[in-house]
N, CA, C and O atoms as a GROMACS GRO file, in nm:
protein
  544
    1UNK      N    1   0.032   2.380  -1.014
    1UNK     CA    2  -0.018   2.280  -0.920
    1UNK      C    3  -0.148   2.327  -0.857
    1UNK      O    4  -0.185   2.445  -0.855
    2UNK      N    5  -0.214   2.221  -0.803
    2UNK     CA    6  -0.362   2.272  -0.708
    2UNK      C    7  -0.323   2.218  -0.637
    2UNK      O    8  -0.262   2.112  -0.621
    3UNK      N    9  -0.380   2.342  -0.557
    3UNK     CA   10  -0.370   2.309  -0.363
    3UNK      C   11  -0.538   2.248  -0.319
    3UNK      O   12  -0.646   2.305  -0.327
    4UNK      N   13  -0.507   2.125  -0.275
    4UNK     CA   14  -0.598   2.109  -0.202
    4UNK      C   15  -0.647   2.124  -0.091
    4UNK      O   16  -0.540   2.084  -0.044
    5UNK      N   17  -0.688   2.137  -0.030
    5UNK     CA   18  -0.721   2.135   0.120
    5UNK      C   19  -0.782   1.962   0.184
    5UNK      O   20  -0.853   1.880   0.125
    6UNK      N   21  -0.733   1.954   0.296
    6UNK     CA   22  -0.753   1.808   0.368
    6UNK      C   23  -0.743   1.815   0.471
    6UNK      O   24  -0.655   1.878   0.528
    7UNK      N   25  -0.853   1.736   0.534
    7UNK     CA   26  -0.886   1.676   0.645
    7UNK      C   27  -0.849   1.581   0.720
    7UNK      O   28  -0.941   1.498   0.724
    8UNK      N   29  -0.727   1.537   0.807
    8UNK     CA   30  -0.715   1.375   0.807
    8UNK      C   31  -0.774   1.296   0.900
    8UNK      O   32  -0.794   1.321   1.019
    9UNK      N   33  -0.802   1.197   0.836
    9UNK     CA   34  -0.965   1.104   0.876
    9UNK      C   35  -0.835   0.982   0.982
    9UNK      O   36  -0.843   0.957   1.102
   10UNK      N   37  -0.739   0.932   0.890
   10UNK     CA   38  -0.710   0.821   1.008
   10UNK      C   39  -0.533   0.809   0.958
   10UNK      O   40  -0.469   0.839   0.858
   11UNK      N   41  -0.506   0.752   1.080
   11UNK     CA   42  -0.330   0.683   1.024
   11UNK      C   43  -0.361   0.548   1.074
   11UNK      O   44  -0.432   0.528   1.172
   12UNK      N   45  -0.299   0.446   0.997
   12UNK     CA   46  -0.267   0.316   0.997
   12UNK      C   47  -0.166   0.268   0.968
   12UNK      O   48  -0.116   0.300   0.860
   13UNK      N   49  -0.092   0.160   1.067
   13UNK     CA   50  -0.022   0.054   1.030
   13UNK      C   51  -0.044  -0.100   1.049
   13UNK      O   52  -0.058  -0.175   1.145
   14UNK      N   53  -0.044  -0.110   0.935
   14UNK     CA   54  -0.039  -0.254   0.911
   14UNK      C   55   0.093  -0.314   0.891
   14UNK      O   56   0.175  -0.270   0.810
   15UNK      N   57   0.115  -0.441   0.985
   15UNK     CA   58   0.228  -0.499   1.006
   15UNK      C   59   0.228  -0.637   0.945
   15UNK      O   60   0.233  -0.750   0.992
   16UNK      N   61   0.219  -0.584   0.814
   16UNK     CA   62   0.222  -0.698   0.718
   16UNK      C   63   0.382  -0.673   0.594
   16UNK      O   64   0.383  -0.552   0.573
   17UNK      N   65   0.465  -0.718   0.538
   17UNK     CA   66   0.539  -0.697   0.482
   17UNK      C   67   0.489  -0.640   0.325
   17UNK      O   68   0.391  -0.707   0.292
   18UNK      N   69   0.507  -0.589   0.272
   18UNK     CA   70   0.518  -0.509   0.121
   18UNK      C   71   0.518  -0.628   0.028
   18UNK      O   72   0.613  -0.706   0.026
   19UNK      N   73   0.422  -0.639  -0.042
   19UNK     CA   74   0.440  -0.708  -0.199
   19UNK      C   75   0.373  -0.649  -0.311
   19UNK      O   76   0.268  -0.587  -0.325
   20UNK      N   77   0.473  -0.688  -0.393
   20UNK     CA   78   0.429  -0.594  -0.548
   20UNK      C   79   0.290  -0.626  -0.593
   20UNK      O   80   0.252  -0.736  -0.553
   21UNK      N   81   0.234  -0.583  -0.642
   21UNK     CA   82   0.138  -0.685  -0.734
   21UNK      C   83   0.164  -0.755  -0.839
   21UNK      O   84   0.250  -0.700  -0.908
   22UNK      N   85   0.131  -0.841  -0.878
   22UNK     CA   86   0.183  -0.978  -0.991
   22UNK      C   87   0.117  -0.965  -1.117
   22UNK      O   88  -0.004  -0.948  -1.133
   23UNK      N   89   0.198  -0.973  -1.198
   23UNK     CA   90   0.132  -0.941  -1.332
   23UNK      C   91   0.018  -1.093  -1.288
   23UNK      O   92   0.025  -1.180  -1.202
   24UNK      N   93  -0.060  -1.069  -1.379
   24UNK     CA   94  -0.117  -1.177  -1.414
   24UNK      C   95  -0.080  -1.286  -1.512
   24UNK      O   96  -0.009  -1.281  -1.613
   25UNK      N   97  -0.173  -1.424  -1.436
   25UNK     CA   98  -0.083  -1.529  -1.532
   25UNK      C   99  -0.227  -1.598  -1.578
   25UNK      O  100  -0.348  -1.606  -1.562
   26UNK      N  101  -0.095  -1.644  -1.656
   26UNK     CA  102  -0.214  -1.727  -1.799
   26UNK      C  103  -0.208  -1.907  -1.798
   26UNK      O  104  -0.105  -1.953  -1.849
   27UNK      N  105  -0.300  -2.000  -1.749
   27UNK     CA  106  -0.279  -2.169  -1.700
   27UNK      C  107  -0.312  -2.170  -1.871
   27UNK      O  108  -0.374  -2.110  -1.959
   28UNK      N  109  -0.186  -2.335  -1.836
   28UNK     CA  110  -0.234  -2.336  -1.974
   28UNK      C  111  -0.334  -2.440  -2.024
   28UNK      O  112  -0.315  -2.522  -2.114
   29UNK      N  113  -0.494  -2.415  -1.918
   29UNK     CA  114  -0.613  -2.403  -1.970
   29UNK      C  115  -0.687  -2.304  -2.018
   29UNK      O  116  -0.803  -2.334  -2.044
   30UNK      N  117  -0.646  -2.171  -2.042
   30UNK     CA  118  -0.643  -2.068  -2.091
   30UNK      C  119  -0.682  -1.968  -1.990
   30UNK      O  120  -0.687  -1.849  -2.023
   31UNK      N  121  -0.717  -2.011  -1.846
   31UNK     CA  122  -0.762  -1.961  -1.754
   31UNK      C  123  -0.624  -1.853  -1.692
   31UNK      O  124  -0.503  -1.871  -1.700
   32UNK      N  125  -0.704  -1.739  -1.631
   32UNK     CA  126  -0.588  -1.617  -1.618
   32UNK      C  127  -0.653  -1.576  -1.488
   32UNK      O  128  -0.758  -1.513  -1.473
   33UNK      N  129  -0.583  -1.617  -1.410
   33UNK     CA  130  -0.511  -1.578  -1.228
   33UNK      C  131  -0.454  -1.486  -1.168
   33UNK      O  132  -0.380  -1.431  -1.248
   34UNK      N  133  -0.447  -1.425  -1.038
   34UNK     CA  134  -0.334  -1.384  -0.957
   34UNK      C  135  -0.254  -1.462  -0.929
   34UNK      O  136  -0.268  -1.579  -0.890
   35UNK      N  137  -0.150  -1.390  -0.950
   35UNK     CA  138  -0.042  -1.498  -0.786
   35UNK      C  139  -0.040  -1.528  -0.720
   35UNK      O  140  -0.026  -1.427  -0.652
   36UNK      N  141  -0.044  -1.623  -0.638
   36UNK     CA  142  -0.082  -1.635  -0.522
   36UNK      C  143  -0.046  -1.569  -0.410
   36UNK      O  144  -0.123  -1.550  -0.316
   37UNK      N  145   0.080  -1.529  -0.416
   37UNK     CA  146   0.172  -1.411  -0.298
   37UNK      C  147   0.068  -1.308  -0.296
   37UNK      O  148   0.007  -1.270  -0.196
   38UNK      N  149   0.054  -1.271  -0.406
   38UNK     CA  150  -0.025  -1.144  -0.483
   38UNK      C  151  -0.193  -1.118  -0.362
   38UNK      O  152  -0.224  -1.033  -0.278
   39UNK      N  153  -0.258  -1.242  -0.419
   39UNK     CA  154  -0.390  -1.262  -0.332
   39UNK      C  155  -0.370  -1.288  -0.205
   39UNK      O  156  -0.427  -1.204  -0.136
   40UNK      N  157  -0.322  -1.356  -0.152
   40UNK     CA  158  -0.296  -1.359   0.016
   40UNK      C  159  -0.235  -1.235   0.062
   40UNK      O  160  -0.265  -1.214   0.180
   41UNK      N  161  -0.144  -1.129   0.001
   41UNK     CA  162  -0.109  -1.033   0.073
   41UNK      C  163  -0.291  -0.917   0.047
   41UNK      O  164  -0.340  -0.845   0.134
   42UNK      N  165  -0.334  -0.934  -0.065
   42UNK     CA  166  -0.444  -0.816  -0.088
   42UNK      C  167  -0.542  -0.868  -0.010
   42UNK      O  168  -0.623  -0.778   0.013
   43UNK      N  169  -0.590  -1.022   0.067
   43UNK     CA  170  -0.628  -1.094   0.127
   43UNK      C  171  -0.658  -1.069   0.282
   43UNK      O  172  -0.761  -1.067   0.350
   44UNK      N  173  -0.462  -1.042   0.318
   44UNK     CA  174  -0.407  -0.988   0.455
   44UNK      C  175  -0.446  -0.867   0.499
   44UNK      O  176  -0.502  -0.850   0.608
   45UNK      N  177  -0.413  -0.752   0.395
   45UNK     CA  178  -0.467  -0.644   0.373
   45UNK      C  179  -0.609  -0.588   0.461
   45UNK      O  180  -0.636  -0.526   0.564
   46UNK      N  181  -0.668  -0.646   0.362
   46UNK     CA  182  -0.832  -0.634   0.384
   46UNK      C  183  -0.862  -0.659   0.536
   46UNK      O  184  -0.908  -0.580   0.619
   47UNK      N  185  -0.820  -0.803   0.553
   47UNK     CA  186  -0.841  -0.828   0.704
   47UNK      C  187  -0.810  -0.744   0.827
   47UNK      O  188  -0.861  -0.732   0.939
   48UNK      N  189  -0.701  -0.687   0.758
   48UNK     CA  190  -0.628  -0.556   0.878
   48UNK      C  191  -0.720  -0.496   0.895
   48UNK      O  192  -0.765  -0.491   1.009
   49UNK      N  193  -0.791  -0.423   0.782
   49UNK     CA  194  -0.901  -0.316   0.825
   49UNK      C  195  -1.030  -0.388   0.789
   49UNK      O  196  -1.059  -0.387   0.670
   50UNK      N  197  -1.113  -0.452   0.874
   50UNK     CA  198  -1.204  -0.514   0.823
   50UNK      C  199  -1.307  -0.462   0.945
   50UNK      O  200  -1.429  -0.472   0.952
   51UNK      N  201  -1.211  -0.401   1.042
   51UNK     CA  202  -1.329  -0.372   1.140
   51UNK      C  203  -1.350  -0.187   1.119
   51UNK      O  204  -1.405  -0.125   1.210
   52UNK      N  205  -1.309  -0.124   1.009
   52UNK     CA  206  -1.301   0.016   0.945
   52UNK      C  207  -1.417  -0.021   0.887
   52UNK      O  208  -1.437  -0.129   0.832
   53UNK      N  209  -1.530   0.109   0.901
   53UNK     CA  210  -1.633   0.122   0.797
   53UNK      C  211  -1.528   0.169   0.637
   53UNK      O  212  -1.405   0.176   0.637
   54UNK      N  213  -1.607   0.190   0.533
   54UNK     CA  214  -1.559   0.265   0.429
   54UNK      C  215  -1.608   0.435   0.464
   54UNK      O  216  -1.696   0.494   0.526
   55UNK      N  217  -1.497   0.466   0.384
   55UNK     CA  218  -1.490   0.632   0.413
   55UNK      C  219  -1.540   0.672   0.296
   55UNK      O  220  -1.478   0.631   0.198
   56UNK      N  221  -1.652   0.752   0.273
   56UNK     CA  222  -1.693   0.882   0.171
   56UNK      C  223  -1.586   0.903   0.132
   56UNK      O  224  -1.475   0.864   0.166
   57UNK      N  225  -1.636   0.990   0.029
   57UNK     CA  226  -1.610   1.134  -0.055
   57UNK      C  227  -1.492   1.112  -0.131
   57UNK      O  228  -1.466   0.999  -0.172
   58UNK      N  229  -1.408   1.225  -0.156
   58UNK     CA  230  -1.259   1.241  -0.228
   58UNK      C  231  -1.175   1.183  -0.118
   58UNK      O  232  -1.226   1.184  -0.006
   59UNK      N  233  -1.048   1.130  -0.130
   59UNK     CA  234  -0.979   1.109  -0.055
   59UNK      C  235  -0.837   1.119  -0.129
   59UNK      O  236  -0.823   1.114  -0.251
   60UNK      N  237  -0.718   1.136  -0.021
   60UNK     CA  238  -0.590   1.167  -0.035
   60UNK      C  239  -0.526   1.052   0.071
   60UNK      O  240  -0.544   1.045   0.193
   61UNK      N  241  -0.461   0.980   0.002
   61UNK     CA  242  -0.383   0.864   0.047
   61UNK      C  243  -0.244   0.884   0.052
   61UNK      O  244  -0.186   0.908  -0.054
   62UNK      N  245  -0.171   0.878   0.172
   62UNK     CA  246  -0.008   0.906   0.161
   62UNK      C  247   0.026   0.772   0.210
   62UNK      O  248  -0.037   0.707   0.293
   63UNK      N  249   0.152   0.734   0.137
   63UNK     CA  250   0.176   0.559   0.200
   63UNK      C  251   0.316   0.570   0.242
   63UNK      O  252   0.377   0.664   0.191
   64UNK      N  253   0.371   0.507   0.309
   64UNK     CA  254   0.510   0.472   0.314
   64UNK      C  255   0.531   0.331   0.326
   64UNK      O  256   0.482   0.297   0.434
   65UNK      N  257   0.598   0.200   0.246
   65UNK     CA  258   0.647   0.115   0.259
   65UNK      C  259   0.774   0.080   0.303
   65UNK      O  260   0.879   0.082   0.238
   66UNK      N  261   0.746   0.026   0.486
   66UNK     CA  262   0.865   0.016   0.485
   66UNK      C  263   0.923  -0.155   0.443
   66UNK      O  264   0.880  -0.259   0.494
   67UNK      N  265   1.033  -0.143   0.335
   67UNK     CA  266   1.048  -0.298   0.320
   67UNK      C  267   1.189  -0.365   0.366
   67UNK      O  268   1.296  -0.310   0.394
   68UNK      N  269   1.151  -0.514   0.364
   68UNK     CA  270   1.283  -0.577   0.464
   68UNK      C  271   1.430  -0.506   0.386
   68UNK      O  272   1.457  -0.470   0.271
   69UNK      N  273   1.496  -0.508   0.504
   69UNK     CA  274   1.625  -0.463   0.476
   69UNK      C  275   1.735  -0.543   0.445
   69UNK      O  276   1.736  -0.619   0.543
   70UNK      N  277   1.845  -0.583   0.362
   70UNK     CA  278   1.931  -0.650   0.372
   70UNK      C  279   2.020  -0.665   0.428
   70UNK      O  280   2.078  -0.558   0.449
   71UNK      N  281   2.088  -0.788   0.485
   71UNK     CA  282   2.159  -0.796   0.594
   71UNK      C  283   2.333  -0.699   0.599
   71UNK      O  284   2.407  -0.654   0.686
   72UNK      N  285   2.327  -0.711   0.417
   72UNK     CA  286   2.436  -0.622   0.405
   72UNK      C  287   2.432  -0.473   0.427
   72UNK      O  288   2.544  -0.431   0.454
   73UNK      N  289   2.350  -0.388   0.424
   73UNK     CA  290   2.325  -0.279   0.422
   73UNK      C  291   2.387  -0.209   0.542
   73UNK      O  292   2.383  -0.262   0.653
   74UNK      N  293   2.449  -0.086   0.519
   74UNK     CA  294   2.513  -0.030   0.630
   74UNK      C  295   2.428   0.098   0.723
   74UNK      O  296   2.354   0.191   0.690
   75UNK      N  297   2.460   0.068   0.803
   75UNK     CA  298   2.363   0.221   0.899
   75UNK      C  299   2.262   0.156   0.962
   75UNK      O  300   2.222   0.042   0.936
   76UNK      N  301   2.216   0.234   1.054
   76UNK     CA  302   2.097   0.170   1.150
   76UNK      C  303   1.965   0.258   1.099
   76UNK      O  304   1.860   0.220   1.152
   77UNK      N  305   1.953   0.351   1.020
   77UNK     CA  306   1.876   0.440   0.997
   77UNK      C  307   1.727   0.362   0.860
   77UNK      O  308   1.722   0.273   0.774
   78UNK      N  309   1.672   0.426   0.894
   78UNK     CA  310   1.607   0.414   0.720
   78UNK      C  311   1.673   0.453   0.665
   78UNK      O  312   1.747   0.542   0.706
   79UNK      N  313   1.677   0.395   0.523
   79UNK     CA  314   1.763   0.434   0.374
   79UNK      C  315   1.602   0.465   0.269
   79UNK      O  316   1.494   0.406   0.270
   80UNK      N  317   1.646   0.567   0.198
   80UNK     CA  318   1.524   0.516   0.064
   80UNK      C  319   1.583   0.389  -0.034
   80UNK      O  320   1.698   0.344  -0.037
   81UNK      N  321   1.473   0.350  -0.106
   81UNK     CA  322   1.478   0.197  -0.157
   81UNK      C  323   1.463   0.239  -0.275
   81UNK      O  324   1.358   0.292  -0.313
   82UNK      N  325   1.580   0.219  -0.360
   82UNK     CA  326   1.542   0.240  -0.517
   82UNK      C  327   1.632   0.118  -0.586
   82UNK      O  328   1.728   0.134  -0.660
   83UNK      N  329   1.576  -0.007  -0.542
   83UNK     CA  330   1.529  -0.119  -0.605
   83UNK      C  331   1.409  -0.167  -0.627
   83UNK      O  332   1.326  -0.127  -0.545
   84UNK      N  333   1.373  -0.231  -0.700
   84UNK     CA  334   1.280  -0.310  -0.690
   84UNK      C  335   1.263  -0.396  -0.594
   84UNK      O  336   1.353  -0.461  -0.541
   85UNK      N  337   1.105  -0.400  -0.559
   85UNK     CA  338   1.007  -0.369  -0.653
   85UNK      C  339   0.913  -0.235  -0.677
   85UNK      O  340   0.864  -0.184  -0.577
   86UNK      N  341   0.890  -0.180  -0.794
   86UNK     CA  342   0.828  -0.056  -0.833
   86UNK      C  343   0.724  -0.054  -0.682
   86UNK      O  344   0.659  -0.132  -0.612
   87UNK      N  345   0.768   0.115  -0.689
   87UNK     CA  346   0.668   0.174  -0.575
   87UNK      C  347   0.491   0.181  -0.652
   87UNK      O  348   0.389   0.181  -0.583
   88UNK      N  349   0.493   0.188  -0.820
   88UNK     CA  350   0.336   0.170  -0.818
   88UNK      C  351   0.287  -0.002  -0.813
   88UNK      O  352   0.170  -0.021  -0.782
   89UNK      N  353   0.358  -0.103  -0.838
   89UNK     CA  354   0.323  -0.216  -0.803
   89UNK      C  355   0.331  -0.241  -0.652
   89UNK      O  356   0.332  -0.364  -0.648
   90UNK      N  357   0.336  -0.207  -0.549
   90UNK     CA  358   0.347  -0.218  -0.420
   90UNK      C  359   0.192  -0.125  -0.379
   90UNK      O  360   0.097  -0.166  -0.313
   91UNK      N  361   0.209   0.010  -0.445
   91UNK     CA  362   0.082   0.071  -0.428
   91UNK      C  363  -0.018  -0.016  -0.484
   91UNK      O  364  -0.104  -0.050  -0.403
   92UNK      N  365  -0.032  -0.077  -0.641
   92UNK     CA  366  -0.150  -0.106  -0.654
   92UNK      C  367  -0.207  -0.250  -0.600
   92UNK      O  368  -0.324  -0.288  -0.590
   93UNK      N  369  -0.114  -0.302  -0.574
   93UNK     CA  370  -0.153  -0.434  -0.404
   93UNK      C  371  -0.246  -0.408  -0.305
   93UNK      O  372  -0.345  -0.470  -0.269
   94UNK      N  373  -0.174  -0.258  -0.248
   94UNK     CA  374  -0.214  -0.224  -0.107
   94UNK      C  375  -0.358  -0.164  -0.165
   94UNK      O  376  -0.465  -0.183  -0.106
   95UNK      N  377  -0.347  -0.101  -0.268
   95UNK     CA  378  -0.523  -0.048  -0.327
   95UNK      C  379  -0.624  -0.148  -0.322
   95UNK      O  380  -0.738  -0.142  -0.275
   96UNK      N  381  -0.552  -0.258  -0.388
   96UNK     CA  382  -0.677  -0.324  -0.426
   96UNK      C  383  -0.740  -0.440  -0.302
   96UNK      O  384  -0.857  -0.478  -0.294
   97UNK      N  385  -0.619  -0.482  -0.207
   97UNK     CA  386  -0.641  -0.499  -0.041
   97UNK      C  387  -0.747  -0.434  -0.008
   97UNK      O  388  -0.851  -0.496   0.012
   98UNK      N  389  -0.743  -0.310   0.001
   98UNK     CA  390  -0.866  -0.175   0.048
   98UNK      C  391  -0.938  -0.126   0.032
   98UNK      O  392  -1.000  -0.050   0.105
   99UNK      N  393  -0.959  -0.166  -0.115
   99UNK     CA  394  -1.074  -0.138  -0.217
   99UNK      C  395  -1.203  -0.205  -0.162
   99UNK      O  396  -1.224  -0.325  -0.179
  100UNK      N  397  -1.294  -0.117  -0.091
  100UNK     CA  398  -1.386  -0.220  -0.128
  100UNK      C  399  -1.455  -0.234   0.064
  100UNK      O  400  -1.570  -0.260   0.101
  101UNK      N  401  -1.288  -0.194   0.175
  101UNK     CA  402  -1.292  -0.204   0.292
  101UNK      C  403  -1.268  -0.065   0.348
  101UNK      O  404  -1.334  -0.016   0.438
  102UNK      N  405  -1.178  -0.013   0.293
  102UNK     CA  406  -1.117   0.122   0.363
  102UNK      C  407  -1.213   0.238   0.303
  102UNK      O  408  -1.256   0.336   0.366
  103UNK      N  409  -1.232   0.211   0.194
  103UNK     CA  410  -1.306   0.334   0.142
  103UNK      C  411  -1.382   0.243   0.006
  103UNK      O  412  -1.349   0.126  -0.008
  104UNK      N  413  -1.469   0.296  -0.078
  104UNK     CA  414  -1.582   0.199  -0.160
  104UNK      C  415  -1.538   0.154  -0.253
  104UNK      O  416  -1.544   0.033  -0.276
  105UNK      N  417  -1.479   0.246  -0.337
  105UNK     CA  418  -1.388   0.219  -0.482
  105UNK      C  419  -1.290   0.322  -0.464
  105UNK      O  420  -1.299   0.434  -0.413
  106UNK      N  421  -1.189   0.255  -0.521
  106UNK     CA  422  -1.040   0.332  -0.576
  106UNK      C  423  -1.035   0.466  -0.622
  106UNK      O  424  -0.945   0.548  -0.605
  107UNK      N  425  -1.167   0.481  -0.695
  107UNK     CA  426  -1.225   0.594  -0.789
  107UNK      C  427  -1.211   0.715  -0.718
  107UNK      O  428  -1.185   0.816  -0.784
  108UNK      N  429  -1.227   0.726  -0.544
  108UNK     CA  430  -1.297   0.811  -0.464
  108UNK      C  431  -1.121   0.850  -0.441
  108UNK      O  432  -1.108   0.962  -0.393
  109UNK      N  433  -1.013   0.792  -0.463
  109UNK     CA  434  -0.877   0.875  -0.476
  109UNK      C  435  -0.812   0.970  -0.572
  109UNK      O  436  -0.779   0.947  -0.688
  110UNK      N  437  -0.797   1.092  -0.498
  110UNK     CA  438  -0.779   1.238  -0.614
  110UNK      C  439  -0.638   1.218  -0.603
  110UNK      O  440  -0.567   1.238  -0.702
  111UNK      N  441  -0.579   1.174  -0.473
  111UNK     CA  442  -0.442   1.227  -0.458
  111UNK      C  443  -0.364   1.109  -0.389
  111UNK      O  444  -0.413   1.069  -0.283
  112UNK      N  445  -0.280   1.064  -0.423
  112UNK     CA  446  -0.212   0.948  -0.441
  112UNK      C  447  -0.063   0.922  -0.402
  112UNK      O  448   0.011   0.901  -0.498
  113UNK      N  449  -0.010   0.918  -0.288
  113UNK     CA  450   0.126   0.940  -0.279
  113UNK      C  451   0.204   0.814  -0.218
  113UNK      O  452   0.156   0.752  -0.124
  114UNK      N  453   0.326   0.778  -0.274
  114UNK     CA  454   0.370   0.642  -0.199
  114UNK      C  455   0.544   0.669  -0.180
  114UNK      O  456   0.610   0.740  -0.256
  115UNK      N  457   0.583   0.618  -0.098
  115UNK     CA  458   0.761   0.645  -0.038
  115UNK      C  459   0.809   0.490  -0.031
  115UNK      O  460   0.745   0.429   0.055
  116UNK      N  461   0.863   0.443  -0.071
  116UNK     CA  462   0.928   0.286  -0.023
  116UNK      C  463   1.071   0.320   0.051
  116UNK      O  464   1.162   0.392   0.010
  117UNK      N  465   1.066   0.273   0.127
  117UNK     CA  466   1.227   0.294   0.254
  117UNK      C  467   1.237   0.127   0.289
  117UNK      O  468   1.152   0.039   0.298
  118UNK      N  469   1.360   0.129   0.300
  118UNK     CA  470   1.458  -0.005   0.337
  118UNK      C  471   1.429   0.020   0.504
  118UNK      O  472   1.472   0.121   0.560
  119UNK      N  473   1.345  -0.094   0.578
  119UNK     CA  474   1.355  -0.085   0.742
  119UNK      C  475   1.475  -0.036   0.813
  119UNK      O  476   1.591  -0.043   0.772
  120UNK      N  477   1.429   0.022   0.940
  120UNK     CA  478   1.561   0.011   0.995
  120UNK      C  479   1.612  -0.075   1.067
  120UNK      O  480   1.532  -0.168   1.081
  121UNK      N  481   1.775  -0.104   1.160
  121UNK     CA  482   1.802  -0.153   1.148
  121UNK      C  483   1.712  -0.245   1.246
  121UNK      O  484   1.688  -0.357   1.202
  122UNK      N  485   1.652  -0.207   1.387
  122UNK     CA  486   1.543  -0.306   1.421
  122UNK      C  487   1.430  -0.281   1.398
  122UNK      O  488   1.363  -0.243   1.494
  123UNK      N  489   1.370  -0.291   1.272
  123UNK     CA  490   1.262  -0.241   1.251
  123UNK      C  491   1.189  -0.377   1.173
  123UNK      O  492   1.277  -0.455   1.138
  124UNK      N  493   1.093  -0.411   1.147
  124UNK     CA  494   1.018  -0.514   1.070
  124UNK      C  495   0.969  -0.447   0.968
  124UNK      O  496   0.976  -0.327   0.994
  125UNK      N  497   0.917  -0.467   0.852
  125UNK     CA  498   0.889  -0.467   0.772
  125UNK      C  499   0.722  -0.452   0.750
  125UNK      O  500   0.670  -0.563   0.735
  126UNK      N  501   0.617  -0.330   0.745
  126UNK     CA  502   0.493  -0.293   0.733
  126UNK      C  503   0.483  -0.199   0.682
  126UNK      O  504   0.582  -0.141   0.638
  127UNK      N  505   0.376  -0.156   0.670
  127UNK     CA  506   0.312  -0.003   0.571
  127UNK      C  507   0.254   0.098   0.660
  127UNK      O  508   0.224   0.054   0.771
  128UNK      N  509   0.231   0.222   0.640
  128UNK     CA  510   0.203   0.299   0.723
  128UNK      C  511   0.115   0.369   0.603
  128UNK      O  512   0.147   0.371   0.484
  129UNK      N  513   0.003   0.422   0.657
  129UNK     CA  514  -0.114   0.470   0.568
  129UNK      C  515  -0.169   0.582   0.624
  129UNK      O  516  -0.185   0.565   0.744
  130UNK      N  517  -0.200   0.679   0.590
  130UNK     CA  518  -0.294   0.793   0.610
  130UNK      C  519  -0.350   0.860   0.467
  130UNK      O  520  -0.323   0.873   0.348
  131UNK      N  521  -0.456   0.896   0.579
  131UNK     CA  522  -0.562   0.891   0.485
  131UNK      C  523  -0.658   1.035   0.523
  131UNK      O  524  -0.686   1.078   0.634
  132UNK      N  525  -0.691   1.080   0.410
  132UNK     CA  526  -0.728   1.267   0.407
  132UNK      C  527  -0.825   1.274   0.350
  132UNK      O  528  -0.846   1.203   0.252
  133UNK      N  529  -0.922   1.370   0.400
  133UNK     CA  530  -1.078   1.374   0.282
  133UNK      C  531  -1.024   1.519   0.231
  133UNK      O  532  -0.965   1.598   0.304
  134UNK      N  533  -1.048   1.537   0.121
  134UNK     CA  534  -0.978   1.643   0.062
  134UNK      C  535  -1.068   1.729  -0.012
  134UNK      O  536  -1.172   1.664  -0.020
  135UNK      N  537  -1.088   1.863  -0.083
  135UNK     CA  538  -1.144   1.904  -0.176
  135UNK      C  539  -1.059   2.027  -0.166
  135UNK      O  540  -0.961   2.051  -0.095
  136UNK      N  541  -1.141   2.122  -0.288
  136UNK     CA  542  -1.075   2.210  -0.401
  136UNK      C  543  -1.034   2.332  -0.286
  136UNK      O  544  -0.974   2.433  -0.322
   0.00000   0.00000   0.00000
């Protein structure tokens, strides 16, 4: 493994709920779309941080999704979530939301980390983000 070294630049939450990203679809005018869930959440996203300059350099992104919980579920605690939906379709939503606002391109991420947890029991449903300038 390499150890990096990091700096951390910011923590954020955004109190928007978790959605996967959507495959893409195909009209059948041959024209090929997002989803619409898809674009209004990467939409929502953006807006959260819209008053963030973009950040330089390398960066190291740690995420945690927390997503709604079901009413059946027992305990008041966070649980980890190993249902669907995939933790890299949830990541690559929240990327492409930020791409562009949080930092310039996607490109400028070395290090990449994401957690999905079931809310607790009064908890709502948002993402929690930090964010690291990193090098060798």
């Amino acid at each position: 493994m390499i150890n990096l070294t990091s700096q951390e630049l910011l923590t954020l939450k955004l109190d928007v709920e978790p959605v996967a990203k959507g495959r893409p679809r195909l009209a059948r005018s041959g024209h090929v779309y997002t989803p619409a869930a898809t674009s209004a959440y990467e939409r929502d996203v953006g807006l959260l941080v819209a008053h963030l300059s973009p950040l330089e350099g390398a960066l190291a992104v740690e995420v945690v999704f927390i997503c709604r919980r079901p009413k059946a579920t027992k305990g008041a605690a966070r649980q980890l979530k190993t249902t669907r939906p995939d933790a890299d379709n949830l990541l690559k939503s929240l990327l492409d939301g930020l791409n562009g606002r949080l930092f310039h391109d996607d490109a400028q991420l070395v290090d990449v980390r994401a957690v999905k947890l079931l809310a607790g029991a009064d908890e709502t449903p948002h993402v929690e983000i930090k964010v690291s300038r990193v090098s060798l």
